[in-house]
MARNULUM-55419 format. One record per residue (C-alpha): residue number from 1; x, y, z. Coordinates in steps of 0.25 Angstrom, whole numbers, plus 5000, padded with zeros to 4 digits. Example, Ala and Ser with C-alpha at 12.3 -4.5 7.8 and 13.67 -1.06 7.14 Angstrom:
// residues 2
<r><seq>1</seq><x>5049</x><y>4982</y><z>5031</z></r>
<r><seq>2</seq><x>5055</x><y>4996</y><z>5029</z></r>
// end
This chain:
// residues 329
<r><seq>1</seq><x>5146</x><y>5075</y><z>5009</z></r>
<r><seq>2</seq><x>5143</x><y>5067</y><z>4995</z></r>
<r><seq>3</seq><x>5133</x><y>5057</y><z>4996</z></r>
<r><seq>4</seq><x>5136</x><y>5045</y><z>4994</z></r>
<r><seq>5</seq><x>5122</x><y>5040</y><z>4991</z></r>
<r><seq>6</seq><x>5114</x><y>5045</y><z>4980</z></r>
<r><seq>7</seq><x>5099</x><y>5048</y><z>4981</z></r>
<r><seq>8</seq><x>5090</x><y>5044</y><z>4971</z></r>
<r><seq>9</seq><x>5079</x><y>5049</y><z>4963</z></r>
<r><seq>10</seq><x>5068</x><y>5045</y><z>4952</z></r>
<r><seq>11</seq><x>5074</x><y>5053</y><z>4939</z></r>
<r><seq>12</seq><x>5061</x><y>5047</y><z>4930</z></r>
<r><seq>13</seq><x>5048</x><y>5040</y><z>4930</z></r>
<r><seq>14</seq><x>5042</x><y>5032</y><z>4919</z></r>
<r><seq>15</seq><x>5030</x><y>5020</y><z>4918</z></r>
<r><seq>16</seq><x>5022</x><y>5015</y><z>4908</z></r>
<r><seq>17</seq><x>5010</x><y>5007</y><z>4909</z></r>
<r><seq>18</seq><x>5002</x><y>4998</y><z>4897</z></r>
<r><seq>19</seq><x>4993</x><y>5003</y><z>4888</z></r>
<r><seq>20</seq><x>4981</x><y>4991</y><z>4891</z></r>
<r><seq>21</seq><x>4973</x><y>4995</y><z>4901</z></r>
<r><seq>22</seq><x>4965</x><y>4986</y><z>4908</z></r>
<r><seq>23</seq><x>4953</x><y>4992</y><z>4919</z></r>
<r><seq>24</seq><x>4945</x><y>4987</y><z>4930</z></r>
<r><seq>25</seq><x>4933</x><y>4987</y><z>4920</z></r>
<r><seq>26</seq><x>4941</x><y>4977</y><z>4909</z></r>
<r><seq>27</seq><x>4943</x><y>4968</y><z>4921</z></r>
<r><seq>28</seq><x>4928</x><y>4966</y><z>4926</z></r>
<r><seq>29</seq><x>4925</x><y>4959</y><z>4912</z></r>
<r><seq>30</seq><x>4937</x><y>4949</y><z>4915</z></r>
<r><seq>31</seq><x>4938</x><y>4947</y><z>4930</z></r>
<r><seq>32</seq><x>4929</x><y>4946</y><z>4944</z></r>
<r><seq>33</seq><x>4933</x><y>4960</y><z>4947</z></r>
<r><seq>34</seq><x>4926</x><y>4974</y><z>4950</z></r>
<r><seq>35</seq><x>4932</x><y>4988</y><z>4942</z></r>
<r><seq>36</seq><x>4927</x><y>4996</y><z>4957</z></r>
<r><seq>37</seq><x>4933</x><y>4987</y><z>4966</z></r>
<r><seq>38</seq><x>4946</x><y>4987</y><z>4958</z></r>
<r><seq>39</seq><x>4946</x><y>5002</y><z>4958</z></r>
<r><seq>40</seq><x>4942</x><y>5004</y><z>4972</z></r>
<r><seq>41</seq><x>4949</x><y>4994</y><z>4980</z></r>
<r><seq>42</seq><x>4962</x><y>4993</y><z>4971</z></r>
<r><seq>43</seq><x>4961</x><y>5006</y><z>4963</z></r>
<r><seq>44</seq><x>4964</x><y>5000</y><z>4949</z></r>
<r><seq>45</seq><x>4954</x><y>5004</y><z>4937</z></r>
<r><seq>46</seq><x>4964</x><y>4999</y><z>4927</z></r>
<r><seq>47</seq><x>4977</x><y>4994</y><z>4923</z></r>
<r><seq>48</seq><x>4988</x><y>4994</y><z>4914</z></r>
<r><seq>49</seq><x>4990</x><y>4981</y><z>4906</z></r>
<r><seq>50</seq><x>5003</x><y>4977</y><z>4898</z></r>
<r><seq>51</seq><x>5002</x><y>4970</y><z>4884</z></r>
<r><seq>52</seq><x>5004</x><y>4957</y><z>4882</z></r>
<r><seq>53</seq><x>5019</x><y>4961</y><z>4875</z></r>
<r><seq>54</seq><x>5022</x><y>4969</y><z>4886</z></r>
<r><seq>55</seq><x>5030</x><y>4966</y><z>4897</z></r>
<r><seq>56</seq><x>5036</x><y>4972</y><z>4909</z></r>
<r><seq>57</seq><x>5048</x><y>4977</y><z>4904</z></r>
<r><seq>58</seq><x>5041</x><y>4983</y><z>4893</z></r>
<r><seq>59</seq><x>5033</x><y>4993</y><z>4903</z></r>
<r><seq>60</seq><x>5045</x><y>4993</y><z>4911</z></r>
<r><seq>61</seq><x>5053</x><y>4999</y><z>4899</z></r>
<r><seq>62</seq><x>5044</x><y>5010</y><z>4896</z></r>
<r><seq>63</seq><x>5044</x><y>5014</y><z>4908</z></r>
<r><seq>64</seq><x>5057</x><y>5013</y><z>4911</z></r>
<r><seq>65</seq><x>5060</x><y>5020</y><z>4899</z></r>
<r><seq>66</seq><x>5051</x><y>5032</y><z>4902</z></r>
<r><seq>67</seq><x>5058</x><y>5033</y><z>4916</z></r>
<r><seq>68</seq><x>5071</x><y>5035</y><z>4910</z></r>
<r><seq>69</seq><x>5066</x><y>5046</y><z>4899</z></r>
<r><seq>70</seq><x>5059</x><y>5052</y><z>4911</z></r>
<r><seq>71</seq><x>5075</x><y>5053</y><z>4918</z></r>
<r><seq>72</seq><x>5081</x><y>5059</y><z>4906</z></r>
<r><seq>73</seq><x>5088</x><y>5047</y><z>4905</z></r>
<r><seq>74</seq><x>5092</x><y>5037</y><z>4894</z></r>
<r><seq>75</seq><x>5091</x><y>5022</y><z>4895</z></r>
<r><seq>76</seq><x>5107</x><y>5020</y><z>4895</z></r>
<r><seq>77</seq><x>5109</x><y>5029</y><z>4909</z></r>
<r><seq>78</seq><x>5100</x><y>5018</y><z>4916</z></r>
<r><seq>79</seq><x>5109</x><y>5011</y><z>4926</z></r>
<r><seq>80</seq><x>5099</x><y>5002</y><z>4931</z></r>
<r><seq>81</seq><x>5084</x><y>4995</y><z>4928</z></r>
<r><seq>82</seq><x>5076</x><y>4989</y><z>4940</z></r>
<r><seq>83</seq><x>5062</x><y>4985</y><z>4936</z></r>
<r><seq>84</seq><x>5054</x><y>4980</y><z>4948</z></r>
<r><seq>85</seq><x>5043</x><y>4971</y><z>4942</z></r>
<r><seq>86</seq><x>5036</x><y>4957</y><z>4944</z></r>
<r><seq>87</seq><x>5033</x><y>4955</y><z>4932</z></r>
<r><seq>88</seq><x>5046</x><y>4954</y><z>4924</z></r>
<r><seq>89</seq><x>5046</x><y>4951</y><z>4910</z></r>
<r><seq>90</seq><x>5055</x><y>4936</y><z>4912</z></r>
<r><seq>91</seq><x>5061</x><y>4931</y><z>4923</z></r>
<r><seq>92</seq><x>5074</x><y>4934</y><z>4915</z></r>
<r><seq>93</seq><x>5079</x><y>4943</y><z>4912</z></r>
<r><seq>94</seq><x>5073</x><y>4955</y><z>4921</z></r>
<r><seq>95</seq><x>5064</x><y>4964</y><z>4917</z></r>
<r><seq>96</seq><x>5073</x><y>4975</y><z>4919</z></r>
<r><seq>97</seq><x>5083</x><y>4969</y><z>4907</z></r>
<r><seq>98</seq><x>5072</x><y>4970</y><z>4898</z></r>
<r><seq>99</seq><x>5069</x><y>4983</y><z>4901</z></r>
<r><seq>100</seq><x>5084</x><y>4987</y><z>4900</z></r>
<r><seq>101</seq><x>5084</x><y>4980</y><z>4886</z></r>
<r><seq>102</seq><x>5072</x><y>4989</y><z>4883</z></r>
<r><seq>103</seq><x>5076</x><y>5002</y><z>4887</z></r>
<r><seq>104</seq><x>5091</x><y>5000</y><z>4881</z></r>
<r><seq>105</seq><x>5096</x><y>5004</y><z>4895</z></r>
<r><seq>106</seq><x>5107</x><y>4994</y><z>4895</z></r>
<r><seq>107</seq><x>5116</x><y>5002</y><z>4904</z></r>
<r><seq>108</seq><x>5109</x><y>4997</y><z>4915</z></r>
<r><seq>109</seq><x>5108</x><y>4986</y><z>4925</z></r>
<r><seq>110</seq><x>5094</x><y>4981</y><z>4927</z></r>
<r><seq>111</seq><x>5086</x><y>4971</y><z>4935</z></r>
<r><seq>112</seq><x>5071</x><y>4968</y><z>4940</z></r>
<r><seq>113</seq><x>5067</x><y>4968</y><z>4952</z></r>
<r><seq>114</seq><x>5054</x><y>4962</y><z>4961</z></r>
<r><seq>115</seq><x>5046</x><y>4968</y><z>4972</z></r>
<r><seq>116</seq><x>5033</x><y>4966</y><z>4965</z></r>
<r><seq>117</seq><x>5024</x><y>4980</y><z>4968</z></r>
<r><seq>118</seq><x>5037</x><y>4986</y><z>4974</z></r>
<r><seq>119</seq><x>5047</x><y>4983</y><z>4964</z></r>
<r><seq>120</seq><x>5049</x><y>4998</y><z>4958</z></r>
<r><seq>121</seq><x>5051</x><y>5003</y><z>4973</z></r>
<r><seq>122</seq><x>5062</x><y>4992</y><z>4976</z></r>
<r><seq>123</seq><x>5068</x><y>4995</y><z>4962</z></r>
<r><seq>124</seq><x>5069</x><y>5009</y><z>4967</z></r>
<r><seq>125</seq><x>5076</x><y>5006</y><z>4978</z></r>
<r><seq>126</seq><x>5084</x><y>4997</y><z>4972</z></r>
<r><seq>127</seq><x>5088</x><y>5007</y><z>4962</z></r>
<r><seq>128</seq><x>5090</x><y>5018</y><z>4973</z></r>
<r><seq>129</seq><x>5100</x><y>5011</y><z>4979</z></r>
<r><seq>130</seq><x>5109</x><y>5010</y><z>4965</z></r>
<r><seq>131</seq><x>5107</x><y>5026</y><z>4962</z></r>
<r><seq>132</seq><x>5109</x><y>5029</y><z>4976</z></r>
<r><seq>133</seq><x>5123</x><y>5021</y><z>4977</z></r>
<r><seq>134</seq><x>5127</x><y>5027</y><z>4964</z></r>
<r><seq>135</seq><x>5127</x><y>5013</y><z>4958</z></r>
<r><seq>136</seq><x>5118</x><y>5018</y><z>4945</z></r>
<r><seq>137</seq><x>5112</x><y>5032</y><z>4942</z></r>
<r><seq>138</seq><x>5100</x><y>5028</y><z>4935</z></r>
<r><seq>139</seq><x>5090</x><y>5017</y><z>4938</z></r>
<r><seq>140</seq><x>5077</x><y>5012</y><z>4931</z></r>
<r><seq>141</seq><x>5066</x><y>5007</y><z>4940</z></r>
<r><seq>142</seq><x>5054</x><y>5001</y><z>4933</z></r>
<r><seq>143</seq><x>5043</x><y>4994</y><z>4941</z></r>
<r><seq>144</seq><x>5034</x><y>4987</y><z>4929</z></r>
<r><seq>145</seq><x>5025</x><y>4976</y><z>4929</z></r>
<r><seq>146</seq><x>5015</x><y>4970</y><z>4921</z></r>
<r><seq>147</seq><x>5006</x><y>4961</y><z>4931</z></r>
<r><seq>148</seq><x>4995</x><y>4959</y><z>4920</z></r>
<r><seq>149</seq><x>5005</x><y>4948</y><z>4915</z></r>
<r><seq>150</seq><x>5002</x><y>4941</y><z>4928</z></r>
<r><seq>151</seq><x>4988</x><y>4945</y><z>4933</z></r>
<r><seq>152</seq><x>4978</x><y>4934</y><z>4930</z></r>
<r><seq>153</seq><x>4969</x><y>4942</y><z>4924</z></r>
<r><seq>154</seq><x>4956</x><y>4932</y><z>4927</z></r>
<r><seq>155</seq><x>4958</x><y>4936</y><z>4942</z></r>
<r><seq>156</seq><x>4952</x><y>4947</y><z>4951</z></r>
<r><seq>157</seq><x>4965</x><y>4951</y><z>4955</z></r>
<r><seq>158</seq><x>4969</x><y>4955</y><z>4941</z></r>
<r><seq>159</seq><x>4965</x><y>4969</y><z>4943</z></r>
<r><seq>160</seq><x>4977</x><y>4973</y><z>4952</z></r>
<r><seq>161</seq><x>4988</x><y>4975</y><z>4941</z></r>
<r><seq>162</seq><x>4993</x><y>4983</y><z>4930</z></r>
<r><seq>163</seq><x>5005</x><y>4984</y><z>4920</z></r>
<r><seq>164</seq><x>5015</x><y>4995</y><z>4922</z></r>
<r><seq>165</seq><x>5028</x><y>5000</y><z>4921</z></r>
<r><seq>166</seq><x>5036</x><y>5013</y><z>4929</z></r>
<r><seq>167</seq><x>5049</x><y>5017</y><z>4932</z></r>
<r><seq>168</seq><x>5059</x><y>5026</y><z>4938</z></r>
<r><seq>169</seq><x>5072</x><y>5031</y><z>4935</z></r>
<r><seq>170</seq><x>5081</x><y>5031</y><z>4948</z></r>
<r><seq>171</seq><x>5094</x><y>5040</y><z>4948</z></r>
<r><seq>172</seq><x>5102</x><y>5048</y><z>4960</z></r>
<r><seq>173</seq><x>5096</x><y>5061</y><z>4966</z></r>
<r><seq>174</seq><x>5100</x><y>5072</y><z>4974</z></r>
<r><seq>175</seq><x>5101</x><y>5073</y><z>4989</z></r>
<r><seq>176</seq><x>5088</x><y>5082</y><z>4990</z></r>
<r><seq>177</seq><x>5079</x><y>5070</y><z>4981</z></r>
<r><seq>178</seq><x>5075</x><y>5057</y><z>4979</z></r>
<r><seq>179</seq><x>5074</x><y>5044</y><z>4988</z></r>
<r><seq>180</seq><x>5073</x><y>5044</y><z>5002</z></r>
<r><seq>181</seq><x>5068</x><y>5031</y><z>5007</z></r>
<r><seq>182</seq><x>5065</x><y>5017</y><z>5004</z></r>
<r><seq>183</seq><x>5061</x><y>5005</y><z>5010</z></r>
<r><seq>184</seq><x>5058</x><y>4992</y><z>5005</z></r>
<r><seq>185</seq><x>5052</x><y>4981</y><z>5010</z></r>
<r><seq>186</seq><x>5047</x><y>4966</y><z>5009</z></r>
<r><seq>187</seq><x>5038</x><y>4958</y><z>5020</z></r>
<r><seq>188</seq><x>5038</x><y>4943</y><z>5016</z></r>
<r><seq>189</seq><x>5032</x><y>4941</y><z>5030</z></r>
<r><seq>190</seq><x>5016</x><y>4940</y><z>5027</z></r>
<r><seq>191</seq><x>5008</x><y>4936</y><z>5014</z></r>
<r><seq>192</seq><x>5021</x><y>4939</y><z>5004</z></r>
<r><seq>193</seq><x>5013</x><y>4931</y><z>4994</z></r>
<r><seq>194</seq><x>5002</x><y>4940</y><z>4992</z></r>
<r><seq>195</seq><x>5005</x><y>4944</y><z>4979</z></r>
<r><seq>196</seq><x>5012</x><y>4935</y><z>4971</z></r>
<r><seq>197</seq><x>5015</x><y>4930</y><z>4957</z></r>
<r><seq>198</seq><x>5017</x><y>4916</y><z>4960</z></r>
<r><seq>199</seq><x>5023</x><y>4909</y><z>4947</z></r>
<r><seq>200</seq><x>5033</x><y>4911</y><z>4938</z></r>
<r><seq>201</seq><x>5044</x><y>4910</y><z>4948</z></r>
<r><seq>202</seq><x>5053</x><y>4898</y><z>4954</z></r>
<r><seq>203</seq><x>5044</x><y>4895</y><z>4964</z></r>
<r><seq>204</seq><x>5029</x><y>4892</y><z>4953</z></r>
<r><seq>205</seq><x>5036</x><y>4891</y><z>4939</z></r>
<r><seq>206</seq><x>5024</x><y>4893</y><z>4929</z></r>
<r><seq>207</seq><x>5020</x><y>4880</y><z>4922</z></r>
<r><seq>208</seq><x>5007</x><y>4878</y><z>4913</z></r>
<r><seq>209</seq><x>5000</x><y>4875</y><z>4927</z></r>
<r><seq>210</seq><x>5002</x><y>4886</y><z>4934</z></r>
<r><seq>211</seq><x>5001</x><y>4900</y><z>4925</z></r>
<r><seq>212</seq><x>4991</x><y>4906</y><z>4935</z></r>
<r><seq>213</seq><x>5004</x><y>4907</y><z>4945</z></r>
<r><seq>214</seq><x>5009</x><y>4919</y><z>4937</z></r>
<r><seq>215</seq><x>4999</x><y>4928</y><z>4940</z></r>
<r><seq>216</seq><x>5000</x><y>4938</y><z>4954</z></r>
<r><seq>217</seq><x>4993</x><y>4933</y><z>4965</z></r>
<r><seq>218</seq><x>4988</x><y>4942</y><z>4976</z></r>
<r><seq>219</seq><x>4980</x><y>4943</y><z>4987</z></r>
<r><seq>220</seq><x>4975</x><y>4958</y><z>4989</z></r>
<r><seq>221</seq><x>4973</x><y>4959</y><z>5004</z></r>
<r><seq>222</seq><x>4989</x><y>4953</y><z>5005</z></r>
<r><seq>223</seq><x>4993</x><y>4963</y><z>4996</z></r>
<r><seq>224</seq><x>4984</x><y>4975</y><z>5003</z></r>
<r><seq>225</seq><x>4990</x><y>4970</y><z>5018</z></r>
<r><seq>226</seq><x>5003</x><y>4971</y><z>5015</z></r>
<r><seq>227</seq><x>5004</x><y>4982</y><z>5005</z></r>
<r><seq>228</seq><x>4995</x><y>4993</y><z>5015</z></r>
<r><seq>229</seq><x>5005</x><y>4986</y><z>5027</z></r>
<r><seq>230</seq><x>5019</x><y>4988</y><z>5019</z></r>
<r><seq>231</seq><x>5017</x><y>5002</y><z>5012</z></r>
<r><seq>232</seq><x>5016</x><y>5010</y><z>5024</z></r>
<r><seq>233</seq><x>5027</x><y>5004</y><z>5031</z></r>
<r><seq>234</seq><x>5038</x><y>5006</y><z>5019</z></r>
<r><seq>235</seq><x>5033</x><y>5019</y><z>5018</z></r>
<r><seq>236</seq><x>5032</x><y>5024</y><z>5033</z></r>
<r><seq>237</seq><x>5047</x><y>5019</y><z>5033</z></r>
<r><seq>238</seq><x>5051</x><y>5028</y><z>5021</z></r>
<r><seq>239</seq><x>5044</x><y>5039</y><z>5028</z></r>
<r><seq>240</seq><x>5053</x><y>5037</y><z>5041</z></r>
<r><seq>241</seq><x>5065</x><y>5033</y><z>5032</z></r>
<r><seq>242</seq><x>5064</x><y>5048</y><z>5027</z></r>
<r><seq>243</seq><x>5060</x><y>5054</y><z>5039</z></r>
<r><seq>244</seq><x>5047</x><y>5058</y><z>5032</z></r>
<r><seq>245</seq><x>5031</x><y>5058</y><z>5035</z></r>
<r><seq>246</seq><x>5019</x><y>5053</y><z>5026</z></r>
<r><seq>247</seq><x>5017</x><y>5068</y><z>5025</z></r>
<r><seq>248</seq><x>5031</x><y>5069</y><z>5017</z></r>
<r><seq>249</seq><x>5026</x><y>5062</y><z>5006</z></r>
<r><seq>250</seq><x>5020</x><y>5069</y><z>4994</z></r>
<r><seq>251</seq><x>5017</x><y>5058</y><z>4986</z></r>
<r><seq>252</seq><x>5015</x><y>5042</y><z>4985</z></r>
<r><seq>253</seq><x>5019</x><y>5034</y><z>4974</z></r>
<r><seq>254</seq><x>5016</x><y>5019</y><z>4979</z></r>
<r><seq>255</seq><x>5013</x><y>5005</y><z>4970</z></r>
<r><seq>256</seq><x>4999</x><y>5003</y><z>4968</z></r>
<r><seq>257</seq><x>4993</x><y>4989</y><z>4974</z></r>
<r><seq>258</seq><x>4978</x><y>4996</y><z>4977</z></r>
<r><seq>259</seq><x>4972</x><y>5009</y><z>4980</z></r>
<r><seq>260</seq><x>4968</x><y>5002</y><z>4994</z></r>
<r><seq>261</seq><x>4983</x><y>4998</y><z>4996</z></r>
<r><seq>262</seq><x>4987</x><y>5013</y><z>4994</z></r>
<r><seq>263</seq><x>4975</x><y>5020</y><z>5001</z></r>
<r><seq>264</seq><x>4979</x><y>5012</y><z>5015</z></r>
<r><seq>265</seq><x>4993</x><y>5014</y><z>5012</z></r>
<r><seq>266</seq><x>4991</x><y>5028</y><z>5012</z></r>
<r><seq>267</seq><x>4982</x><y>5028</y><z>5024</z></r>
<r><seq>268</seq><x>4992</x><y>5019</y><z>5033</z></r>
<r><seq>269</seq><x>5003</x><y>5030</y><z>5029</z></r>
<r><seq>270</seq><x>4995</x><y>5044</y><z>5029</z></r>
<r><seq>271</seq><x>4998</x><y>5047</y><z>5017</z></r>
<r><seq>272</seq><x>4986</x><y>5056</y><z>5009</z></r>
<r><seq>273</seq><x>4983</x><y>5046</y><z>4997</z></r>
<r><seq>274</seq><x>4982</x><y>5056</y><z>4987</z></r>
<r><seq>275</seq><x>4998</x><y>5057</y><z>4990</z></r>
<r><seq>276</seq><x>4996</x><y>5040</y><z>4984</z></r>
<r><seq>277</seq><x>5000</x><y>5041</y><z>4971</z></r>
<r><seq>278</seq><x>4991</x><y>5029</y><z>4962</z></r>
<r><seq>279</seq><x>4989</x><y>5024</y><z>4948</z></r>
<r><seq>280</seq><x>4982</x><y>5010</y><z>4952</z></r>
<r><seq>281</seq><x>4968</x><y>5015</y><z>4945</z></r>
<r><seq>282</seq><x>4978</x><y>5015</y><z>4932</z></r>
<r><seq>283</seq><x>4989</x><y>5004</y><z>4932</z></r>
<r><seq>284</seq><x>4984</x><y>4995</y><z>4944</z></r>
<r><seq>285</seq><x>4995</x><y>4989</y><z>4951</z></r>
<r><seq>286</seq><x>5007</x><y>4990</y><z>4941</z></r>
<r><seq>287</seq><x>5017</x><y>4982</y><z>4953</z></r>
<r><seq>288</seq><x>5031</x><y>4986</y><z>4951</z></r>
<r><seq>289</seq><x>5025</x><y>4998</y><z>4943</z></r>
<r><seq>290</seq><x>5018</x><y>5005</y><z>4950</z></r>
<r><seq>291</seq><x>5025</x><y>5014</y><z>4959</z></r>
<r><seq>292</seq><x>5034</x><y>5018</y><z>4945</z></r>
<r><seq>293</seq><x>5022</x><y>5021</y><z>4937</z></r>
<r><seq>294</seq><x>5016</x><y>5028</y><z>4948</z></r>
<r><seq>295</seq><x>5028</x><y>5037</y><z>4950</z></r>
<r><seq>296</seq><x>5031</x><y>5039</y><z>4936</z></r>
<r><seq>297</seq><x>5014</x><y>5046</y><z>4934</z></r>
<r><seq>298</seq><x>5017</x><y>5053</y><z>4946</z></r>
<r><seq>299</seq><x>5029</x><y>5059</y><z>4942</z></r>
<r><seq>300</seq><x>5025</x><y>5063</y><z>4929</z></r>
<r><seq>301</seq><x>5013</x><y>5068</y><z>4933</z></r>
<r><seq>302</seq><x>5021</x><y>5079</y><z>4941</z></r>
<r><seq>303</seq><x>5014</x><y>5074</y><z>4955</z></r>
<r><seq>304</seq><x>5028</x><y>5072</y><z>4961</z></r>
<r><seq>305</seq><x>5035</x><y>5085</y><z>4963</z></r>
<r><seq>306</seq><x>5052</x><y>5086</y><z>4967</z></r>
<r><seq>307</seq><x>5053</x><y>5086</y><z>4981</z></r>
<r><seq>308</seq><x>5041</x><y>5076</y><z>4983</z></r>
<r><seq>309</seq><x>5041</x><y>5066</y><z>4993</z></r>
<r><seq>310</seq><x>5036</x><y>5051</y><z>4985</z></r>
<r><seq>311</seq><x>5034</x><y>5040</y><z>4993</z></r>
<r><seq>312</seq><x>5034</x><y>5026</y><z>4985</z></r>
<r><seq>313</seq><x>5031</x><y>5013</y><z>4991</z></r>
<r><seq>314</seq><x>5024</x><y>4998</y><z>4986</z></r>
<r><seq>315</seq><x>5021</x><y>4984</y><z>4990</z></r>
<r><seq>316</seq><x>5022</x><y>4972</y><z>4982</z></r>
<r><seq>317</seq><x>5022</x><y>4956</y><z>4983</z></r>
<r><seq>318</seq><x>5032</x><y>4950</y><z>4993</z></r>
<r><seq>319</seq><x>5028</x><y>4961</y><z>5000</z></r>
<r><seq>320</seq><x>5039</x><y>4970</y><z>4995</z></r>
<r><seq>321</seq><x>5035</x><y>4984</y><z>4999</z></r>
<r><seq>322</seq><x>5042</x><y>4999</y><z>5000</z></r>
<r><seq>323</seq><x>5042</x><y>5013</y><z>5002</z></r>
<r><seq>324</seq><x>5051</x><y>5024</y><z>4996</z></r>
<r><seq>325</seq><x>5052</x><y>5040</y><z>4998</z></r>
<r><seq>326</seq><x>5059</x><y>5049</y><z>4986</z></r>
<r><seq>327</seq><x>5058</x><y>5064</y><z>4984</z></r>
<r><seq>328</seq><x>5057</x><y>5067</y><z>4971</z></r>
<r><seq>329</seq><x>5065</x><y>5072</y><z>4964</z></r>
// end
């Protein structure tokens, strides 16, 4: 029988991350805040912090970039680019033409998109949904951020985030390999403004008066409530989606919100934590980045192997949250 439905891989990995580093120590001597607590609590030693002639869709291009290399491909066979970030270079036009500008791919369609921390696993579903239907072959997925642009860095809870940039090059796969699952979620229902970024928008224009209302706000015990209450159920869903066990899985590749966050997650789920994949100590919470910087280490670091099963999943503001399943190709 011909199937009509393609499956759909991940043919390359690329990310990129400043070159400024700024660590828990730098941040003693300019805010209330302790290097050990930050490390143990949150699991952040340093992060990575983009220059003041950067934006996002200049991280977002080199990784971008690097993810295309990484498929054999050429920027011309890009059908499609989808960054996922909350932290766009303008309102207009979309990061994602920026970066289609800078790479030259200009066979492609592009647009952003926002889910905040889970913005990369909704691009990738999003994208999956085009390869699969045979709509486009090739699709770029960056996640990219650069949250030092609006962190208030006179505030305790400036230590959370870093700068980054991954990305992933999507295309059709075998019947033996690639995506199994996904499911995608958002629960308005309780607390939604827990993390926000206030101004900038319709509803708080910035004016002279009100610049303080460009920065993120967050309040930890919301984010760590909702975060260690929506992870395990997306990913106990993918897990009876596919018919699978925690067992199945050989390794985790989640966003980084805290090493707490991650620590219960894995304990809800009975999943071994040295299965969790993590580069918080490194890059702090890079938001939409995370899971593609993540994933582009691991993979070239050899740690997945064909056949693997790789679990993903995130939480960001909203909440928006999700799980999704792939063997690797």
């Amino acid at each position: 029988m011909k199937q009509l439905v393609r499956n759909v891989k991940i043919s390359g990995t690329g990310s990129y991350v400043p070159e400024t580093i700024i660590t828990n120590e730098y941040l003693e001597t300019i805010i209330e805040t302790n290097s050990k607590w930050v490390f143990d609590n949150v699991g952040i030693l340093e992060r990575r912090v983009a220059a003041a002639n950067q934006a996002t869709s200049d991280l977002a291009t080199i990784a971008g970039q690097r993810a295309i290399d990484d498929a054999g491909l050429k920027s011309e066979d890009i059908d499609l680019i989808i960054v996922a970030t909350s932290t766009p270079d303008r309102k207009a036009p979309s990061t994602a033409a920026f970066v289609q500008h800078k790479l030259n791919a200009h066979n492609s369609a592009a647009f952003d998109l926002t889910a905040v921390c889970s913005g990369f696993l909704f691009g990738m579903s999003v994208a999956s949904q085009y390869i699969a239907s045979g709509v486009y072959n090739n699709i770029l997925v960056i996640g990219a951020d650069t949250f030092s642009k609006i962190t208030n860095w006179t505030r305790r809870d400036a230590v959370f985030f870093g700068d980054g940039a991954g990305a992933a090059v999507v295309t059709s796969a075998n019947v033996t390999e690639g995506f199994l699952a996904y499911r995608l979620y958002t629960d308005t229902s309780h607390n939604m403004l827990g993390f926000t970024i206030p101004g900038g928008g319709s509803e708080i224009p910035l004016t002279s008066e009100n610049m303080n209302e460009q920065y993120f706000q967050m309040d930890g015990k919301a984010v760590f409530a909702s975060a260690t209450k929506a992870l395990p159920k997306a990913i106990n869903q993918v897990l009876e989606d596919t018919g699978l066990v925690i067992g199945d899985i050989d390794i985790m590749i989640p966003h980084q919100p805290s090493i707490r966050i991650l620590q219960k997650t894995a304990e809800i789920i009975g999943l071994p934590f040295e299965k969790v994949m993590t580069n918080m100590d490194k890059y702090a919470n890079t938001s939409g980045a995370t899971i593609p910087i993540l994933l582009d280490e691991v993979n070239k670091s050899g740690k997945i192997k064909k056949g693997d099963i790789v679990l993903f999943a995130a939480v960001g503001s909203g909440w928006t949250y999700g799980a999704s399943i792939i063997k690797w190709a």
